[in-house]
N, C-alpha and C positions, 0 to 999 in steps of 0.2 A: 774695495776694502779687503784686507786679508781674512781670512780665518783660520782659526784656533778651533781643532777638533780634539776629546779627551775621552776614553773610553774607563768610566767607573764604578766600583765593582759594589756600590750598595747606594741605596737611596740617600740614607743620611749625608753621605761625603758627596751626592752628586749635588743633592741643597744648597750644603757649605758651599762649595765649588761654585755654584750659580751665585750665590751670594755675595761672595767676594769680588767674581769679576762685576756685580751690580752699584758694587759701593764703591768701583774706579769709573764710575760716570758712563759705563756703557747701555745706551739704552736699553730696554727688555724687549721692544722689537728686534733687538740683536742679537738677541740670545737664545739656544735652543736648546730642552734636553726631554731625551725622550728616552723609553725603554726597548731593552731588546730584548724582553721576555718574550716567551712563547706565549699564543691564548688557549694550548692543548694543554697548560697546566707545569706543575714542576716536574725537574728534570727527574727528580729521585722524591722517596714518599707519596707517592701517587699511585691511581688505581692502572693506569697503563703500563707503570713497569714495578707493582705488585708488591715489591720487599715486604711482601707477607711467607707465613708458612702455611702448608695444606693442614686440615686437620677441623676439629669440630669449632664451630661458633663460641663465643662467652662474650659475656658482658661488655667488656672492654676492648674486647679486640680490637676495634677501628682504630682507636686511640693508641693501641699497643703497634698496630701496623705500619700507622701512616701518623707520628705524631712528625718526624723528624722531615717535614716537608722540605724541601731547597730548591725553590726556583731557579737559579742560577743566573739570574735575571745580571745583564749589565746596563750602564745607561750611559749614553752617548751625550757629550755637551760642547755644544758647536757653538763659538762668539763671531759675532763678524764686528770688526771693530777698526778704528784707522791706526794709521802709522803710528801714530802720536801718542796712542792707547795702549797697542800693541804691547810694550814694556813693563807697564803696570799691571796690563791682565797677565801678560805669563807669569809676574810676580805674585800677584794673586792667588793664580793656581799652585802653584808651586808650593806655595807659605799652607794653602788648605789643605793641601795632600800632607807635608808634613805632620799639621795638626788633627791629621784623621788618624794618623798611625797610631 
C-alpha cells in the first residue's frame, strides 16, 4: 500500500488532518500522527535558554519571564492507504490544510 506523509505545524490542523483522511474510510490502523516535540521542553520561554534578565526577584517574574512559551512542536501524519483511497485522502488533506488557514 502507498503512503502519504505530512508534516504539521500545530495540533489542531494535525486532528483536522487525521480526521478527514478517517471519514474517506481509511482504517485508524492506518493512520499515524505523532509529535516531534522535544521532551527537554520549549524551544524559546524556557528555563534552558533563559529570555529572562539579570537582576532582583518580584513577584511575578516567572510569569513575566517565561509566559511566552513555544514548543515549536511539529507533527507528522503518515496514511497507508490503497490505490483506490489514495485520491480521496490527498483530497482530504489538501481541503483540511486549506480550511486551517
Amino acid at each position: 500500500m502507498p503512503i502519504i506523509a505530512r508534516v504539521i505545524e500545530t495540533l489542531s490542523e494535525a486532528n483536522a488532518a487525521r480526521d478527514a483522511v478517517l471519514r474517506c474510510g481509511v482504517p485508524p490502523e492506518c493512520v499515524s500522527l505523532w509529535s516531534q516535540a522535544d521532551e527537554a521542553g520549549g524551544v524559546r520561554g524556557n528555563f534552558l535558554t533563559g529570555d529572562c534578565e539579570t537582576g532582583r526577584s518580584e513577584p511575578d517574574e516567572y510569569d513575566r519571564k517565561f509566559k511566552d512559551v513555544d514548543t515549536g512542536a511539529r507533527f507528522t501524519l503518515s496514511v497507508s492507504a490503497s490505490d483506490e483511497q489514495m485520491p480521496s485522502v490527498e483530497a482530504a488533506l489538501a481541503a483540511s490544510k486549506r480550511d486551517g488557514q
